[in-house]
N, CA, C and O atoms as CSV, one atom per row, in Angstrom:
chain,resi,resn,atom,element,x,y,z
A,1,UNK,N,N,-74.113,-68.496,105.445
A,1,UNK,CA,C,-74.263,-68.342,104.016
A,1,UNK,C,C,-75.543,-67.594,103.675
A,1,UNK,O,O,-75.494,-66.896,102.661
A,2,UNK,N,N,-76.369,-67.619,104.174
A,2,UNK,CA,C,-77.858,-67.358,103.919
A,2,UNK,C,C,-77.751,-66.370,104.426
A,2,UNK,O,O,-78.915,-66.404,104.827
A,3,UNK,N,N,-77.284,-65.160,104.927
A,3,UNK,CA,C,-76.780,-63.997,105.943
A,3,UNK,C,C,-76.563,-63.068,104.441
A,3,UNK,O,O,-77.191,-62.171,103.879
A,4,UNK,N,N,-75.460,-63.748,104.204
A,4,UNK,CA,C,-74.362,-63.243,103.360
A,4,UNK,C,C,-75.143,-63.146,102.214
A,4,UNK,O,O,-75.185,-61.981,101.818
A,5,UNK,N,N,-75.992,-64.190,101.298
A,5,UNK,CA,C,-76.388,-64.352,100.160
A,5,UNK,C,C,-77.239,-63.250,100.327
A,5,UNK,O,O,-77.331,-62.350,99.492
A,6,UNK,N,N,-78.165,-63.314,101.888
A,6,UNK,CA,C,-79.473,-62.175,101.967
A,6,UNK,C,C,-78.953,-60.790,102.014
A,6,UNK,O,O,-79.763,-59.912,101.717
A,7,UNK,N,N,-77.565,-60.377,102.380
A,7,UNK,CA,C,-77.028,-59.128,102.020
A,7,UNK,C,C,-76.458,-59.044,100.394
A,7,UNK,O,O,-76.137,-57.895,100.090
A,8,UNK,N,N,-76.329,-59.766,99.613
A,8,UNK,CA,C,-75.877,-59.876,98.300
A,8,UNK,C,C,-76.874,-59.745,97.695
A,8,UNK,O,O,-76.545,-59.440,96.549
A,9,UNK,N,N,-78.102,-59.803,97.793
A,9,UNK,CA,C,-79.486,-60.502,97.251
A,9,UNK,C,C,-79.894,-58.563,97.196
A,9,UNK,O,O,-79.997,-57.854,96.194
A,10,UNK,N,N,-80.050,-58.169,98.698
A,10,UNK,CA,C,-80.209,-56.708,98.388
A,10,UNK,C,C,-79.287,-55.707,98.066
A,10,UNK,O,O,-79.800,-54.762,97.468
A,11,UNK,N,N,-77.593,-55.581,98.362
A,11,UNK,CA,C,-77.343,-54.863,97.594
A,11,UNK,C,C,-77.460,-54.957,95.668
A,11,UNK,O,O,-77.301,-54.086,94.813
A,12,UNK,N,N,-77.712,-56.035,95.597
A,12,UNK,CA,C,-78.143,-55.938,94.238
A,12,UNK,C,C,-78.950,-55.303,93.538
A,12,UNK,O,O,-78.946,-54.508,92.598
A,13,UNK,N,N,-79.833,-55.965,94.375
A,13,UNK,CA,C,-81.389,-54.938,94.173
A,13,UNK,C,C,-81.107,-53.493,93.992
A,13,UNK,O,O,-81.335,-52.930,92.921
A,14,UNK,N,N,-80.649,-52.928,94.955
A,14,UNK,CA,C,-80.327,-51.401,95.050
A,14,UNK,C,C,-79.953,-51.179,93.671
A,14,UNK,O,O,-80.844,-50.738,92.945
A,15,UNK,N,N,-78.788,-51.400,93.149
A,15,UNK,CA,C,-77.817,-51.795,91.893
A,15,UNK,C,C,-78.834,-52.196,90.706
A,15,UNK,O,O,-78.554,-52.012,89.521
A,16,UNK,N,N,-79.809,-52.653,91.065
A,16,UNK,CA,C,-80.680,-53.225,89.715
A,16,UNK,C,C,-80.130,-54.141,88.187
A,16,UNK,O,O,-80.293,-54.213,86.969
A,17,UNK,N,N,-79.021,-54.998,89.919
A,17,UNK,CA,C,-78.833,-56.150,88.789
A,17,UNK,C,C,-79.388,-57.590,89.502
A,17,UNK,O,O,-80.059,-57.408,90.518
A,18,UNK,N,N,-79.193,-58.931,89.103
A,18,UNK,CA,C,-79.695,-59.670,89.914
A,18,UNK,C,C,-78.603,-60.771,90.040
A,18,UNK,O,O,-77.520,-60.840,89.459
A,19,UNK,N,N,-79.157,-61.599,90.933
A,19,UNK,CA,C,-78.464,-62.759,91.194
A,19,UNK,C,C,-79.215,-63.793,92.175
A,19,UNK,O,O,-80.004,-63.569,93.094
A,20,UNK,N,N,-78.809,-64.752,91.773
A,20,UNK,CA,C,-79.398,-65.979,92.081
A,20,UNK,C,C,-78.761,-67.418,92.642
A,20,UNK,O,O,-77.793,-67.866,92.027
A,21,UNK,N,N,-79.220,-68.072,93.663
A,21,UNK,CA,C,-78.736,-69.075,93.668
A,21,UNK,C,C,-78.676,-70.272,92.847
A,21,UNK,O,O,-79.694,-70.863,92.488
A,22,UNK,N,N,-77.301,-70.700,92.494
A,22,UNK,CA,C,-77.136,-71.950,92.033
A,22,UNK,C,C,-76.392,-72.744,92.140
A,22,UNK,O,O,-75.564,-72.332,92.952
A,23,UNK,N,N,-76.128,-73.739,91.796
A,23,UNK,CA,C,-75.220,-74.585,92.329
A,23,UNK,C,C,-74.238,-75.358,91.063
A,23,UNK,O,O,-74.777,-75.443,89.960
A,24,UNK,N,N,-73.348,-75.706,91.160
A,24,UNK,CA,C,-72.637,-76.287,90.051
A,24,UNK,C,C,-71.492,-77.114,90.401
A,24,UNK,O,O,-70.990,-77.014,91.521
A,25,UNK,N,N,-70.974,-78.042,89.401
A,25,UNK,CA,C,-69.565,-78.532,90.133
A,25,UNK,C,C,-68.434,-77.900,89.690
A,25,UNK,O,O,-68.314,-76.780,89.194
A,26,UNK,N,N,-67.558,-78.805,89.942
A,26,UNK,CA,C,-66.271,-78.003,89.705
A,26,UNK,C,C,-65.608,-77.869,91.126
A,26,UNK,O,O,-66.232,-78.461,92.007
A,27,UNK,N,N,-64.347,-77.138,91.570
A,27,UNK,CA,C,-63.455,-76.756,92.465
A,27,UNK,C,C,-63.966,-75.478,92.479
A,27,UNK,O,O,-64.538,-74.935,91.534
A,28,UNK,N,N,-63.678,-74.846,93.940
A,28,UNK,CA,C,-63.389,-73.593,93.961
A,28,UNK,C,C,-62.501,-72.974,95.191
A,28,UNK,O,O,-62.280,-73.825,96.053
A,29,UNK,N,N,-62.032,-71.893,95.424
A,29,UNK,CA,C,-61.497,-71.469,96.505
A,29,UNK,C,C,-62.755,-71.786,97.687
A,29,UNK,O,O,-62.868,-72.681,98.524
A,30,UNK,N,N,-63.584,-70.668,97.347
A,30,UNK,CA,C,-64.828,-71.259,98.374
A,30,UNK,C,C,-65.019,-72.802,99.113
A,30,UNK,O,O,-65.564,-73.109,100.173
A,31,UNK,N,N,-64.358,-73.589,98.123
A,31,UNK,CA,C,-64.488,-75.520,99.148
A,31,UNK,C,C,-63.695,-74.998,100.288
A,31,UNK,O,O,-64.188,-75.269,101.383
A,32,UNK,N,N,-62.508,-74.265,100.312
A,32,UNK,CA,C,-61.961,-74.176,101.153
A,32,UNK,C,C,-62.606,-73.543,103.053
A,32,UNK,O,O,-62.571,-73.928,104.222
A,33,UNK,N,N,-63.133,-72.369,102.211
A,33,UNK,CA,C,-63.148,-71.303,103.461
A,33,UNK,C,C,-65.134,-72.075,103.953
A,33,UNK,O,O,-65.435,-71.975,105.142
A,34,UNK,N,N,-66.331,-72.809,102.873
A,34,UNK,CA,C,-67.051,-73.430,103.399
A,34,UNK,C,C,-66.494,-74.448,104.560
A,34,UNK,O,O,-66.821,-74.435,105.746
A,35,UNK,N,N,-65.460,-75.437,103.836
A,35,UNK,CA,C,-65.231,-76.808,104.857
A,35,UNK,C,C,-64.624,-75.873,106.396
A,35,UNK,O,O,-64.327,-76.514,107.404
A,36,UNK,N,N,-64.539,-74.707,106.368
A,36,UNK,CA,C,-64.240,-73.936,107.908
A,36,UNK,C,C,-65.617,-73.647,108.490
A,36,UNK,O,O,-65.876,-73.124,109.574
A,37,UNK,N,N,-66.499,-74.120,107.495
A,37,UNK,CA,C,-67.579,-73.243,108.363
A,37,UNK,C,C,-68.020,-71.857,107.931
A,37,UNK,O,O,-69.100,-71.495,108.398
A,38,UNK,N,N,-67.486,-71.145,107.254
A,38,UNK,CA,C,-67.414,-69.531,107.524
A,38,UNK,C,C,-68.554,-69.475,106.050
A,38,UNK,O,O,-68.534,-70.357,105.191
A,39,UNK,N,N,-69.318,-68.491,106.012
A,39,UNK,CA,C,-70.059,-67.990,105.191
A,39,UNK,C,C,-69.408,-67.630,103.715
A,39,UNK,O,O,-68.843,-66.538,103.655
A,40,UNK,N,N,-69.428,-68.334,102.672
A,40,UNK,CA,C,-69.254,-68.724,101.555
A,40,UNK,C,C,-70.038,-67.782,100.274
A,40,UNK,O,O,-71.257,-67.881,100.417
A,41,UNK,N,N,-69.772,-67.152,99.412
A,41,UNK,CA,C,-70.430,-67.153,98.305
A,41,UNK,C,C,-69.617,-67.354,97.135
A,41,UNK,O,O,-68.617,-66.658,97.312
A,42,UNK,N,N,-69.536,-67.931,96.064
A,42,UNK,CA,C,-68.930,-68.169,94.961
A,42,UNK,C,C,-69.498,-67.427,93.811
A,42,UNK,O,O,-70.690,-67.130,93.738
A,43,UNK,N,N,-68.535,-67.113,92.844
A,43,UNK,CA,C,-69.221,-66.714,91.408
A,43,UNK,C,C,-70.012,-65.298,91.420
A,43,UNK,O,O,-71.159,-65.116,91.011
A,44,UNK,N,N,-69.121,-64.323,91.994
A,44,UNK,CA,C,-69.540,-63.123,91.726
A,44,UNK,C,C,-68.580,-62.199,91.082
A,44,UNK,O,O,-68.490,-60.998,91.335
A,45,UNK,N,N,-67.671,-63.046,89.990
A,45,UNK,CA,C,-66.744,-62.326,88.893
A,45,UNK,C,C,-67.806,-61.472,87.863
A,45,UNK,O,O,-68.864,-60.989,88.267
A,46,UNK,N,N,-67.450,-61.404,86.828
A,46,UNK,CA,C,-68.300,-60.892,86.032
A,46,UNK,C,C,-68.642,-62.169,85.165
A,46,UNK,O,O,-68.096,-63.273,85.183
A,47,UNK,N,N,-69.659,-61.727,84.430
A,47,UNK,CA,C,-70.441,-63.088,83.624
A,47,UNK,C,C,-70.071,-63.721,82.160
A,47,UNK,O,O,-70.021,-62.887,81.256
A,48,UNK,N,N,-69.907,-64.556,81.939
A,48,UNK,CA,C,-68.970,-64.944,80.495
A,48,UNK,C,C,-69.833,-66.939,80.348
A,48,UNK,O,O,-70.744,-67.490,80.967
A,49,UNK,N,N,-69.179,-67.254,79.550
A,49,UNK,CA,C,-69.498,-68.403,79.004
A,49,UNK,C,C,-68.204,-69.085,78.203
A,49,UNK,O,O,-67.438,-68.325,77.609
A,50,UNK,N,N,-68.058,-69.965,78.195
A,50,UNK,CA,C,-66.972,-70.837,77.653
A,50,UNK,C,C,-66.059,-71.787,78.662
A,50,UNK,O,O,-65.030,-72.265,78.185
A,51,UNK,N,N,-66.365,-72.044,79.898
A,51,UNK,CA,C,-65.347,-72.250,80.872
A,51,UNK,C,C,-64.642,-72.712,80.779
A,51,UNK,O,O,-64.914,-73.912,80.829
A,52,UNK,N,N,-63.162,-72.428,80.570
A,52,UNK,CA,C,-62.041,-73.947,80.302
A,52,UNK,C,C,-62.188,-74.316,78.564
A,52,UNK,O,O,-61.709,-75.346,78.089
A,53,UNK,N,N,-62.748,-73.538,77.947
A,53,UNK,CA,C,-62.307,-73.767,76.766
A,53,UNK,C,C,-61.956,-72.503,75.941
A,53,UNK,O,O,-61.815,-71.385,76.438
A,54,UNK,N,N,-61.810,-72.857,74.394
A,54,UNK,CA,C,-61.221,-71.771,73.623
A,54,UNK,C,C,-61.869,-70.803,73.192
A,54,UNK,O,O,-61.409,-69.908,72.483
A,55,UNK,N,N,-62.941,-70.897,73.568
A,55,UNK,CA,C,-63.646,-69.600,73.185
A,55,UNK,C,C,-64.170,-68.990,74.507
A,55,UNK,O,O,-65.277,-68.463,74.395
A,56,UNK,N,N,-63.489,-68.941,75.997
A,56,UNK,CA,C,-64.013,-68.651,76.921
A,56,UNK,C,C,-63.825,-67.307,76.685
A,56,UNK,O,O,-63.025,-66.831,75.880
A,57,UNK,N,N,-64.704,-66.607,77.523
A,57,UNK,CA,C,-64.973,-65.388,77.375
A,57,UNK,C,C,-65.822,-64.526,78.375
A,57,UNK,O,O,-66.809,-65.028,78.912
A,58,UNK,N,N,-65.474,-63.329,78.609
A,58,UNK,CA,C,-66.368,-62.677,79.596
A,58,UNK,C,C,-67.256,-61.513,79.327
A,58,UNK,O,O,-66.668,-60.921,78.422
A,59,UNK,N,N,-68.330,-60.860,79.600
A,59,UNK,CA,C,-69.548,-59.971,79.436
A,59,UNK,C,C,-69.130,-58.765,79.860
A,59,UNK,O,O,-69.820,-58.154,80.677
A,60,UNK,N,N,-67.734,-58.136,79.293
A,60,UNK,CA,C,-67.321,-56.796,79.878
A,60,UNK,C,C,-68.191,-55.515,80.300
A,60,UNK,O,O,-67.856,-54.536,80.967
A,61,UNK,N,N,-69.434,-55.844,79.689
A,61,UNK,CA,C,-70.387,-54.879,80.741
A,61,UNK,C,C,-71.031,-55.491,81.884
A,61,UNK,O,O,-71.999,-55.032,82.490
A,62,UNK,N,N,-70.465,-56.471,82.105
A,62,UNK,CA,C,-70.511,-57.179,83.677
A,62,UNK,C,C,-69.844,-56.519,84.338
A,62,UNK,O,O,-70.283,-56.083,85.402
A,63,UNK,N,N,-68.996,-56.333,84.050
A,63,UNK,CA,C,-67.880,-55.728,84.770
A,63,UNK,C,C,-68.019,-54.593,85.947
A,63,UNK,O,O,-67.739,-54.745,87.136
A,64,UNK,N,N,-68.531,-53.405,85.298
A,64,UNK,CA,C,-68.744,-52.526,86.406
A,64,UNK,C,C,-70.024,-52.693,87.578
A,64,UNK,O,O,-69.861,-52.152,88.672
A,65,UNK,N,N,-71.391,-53.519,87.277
A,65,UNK,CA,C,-72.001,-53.612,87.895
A,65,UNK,C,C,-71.792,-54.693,88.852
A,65,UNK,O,O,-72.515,-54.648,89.847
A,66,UNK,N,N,-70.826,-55.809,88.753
A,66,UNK,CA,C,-70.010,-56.607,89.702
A,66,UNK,C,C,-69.197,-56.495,90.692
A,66,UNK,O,O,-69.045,-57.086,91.762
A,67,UNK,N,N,-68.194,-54.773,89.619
A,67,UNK,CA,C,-67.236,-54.343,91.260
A,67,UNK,C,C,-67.917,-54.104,92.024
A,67,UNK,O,O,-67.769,-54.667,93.108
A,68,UNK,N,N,-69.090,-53.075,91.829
A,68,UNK,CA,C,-70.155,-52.417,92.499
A,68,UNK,C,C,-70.628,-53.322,93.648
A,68,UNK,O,O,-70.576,-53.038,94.844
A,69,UNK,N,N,-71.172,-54.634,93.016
A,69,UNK,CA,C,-71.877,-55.294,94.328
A,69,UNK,C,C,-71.075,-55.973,94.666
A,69,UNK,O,O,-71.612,-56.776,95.428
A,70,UNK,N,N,-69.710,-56.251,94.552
A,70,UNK,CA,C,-68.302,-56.786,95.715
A,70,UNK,C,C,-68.126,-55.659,96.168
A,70,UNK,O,O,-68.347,-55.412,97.354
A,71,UNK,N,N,-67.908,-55.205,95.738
A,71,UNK,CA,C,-67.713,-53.819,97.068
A,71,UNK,C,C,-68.320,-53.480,98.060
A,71,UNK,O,O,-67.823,-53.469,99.187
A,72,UNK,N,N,-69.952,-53.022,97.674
A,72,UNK,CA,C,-70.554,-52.977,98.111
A,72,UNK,C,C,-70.881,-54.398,99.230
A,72,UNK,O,O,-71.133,-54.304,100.431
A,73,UNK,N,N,-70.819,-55.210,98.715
A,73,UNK,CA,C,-70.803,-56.297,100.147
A,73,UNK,C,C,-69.512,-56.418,100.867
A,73,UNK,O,O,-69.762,-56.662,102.047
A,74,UNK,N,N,-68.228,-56.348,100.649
A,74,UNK,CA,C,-67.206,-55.916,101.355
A,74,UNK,C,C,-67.320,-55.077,102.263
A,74,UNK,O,O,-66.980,-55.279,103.429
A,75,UNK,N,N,-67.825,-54.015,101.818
A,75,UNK,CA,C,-68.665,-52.712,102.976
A,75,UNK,C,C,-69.463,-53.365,103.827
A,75,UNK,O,O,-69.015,-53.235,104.966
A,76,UNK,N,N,-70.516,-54.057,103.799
A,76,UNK,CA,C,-71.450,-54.381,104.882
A,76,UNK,C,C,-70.942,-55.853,105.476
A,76,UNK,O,O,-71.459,-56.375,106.464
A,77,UNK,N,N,-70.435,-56.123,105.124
A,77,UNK,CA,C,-69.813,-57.583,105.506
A,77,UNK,C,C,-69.416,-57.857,106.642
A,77,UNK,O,O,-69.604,-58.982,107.105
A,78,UNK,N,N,-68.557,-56.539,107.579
A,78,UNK,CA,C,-68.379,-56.819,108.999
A,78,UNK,C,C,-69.628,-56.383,109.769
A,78,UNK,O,O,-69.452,-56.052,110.941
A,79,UNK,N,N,-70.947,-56.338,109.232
A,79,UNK,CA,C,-71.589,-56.197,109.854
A,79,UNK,C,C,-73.014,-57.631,110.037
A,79,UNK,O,O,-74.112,-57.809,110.564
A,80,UNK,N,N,-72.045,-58.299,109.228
A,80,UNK,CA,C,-73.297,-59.454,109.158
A,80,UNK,C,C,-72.987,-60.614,110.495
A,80,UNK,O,O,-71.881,-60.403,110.992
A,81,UNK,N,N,-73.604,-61.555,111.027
A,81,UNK,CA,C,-73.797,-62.108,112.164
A,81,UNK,C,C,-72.395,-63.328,111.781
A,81,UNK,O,O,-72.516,-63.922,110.709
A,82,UNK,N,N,-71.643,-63.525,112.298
A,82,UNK,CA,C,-70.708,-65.095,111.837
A,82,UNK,C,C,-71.030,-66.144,112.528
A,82,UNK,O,O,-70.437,-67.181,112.231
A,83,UNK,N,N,-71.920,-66.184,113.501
A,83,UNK,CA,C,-72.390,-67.074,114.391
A,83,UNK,C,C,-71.328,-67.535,115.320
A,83,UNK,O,O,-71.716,-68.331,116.174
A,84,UNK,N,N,-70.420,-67.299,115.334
A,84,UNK,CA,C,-69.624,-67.541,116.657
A,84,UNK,C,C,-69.582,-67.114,118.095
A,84,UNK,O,O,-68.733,-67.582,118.854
């Protein structure tokens, strides 16, 4: 995880947006592929407020600077260590 976050952490940078660790509850796909073990990051959609309710909503100029750094970590991703 800390691999992964430290490649997320700088393509961001590059990008000159940010991101940060945090933690929250709730479900996610991620419970899944963590309880394997495998390097995890959650919550790199674009940014909004309302969760689960009626005024949820998302920061559509999130949008392009988000594909950017999924992509961009998709790209470097087979190059990070999996510890196996």
């Amino acid at each position: 995880d800390r691999a992964l976050y430290g490649a997320a952490q700088a393509i961001a940078a590059e990008l000159g947006i940010a991101v940060s660790p945090e933690v929250s509850g709730g479900g996610s796909d991620g419970n899944f592929t963590g309880a394997l073990g495998r390097p995890t990051l959650d919550g790199l959609g674009p940014c909004g407020a309302g969760l689960h309710a009626h005024d949820e909503h998302l920061n559509l100029a999130s949008l392009g600077p988000r594909i950017a750094l999924m992509a961009n970590l998709l790209v470097r991703v087979g190059h990070l260590p999996t510890g196996d």
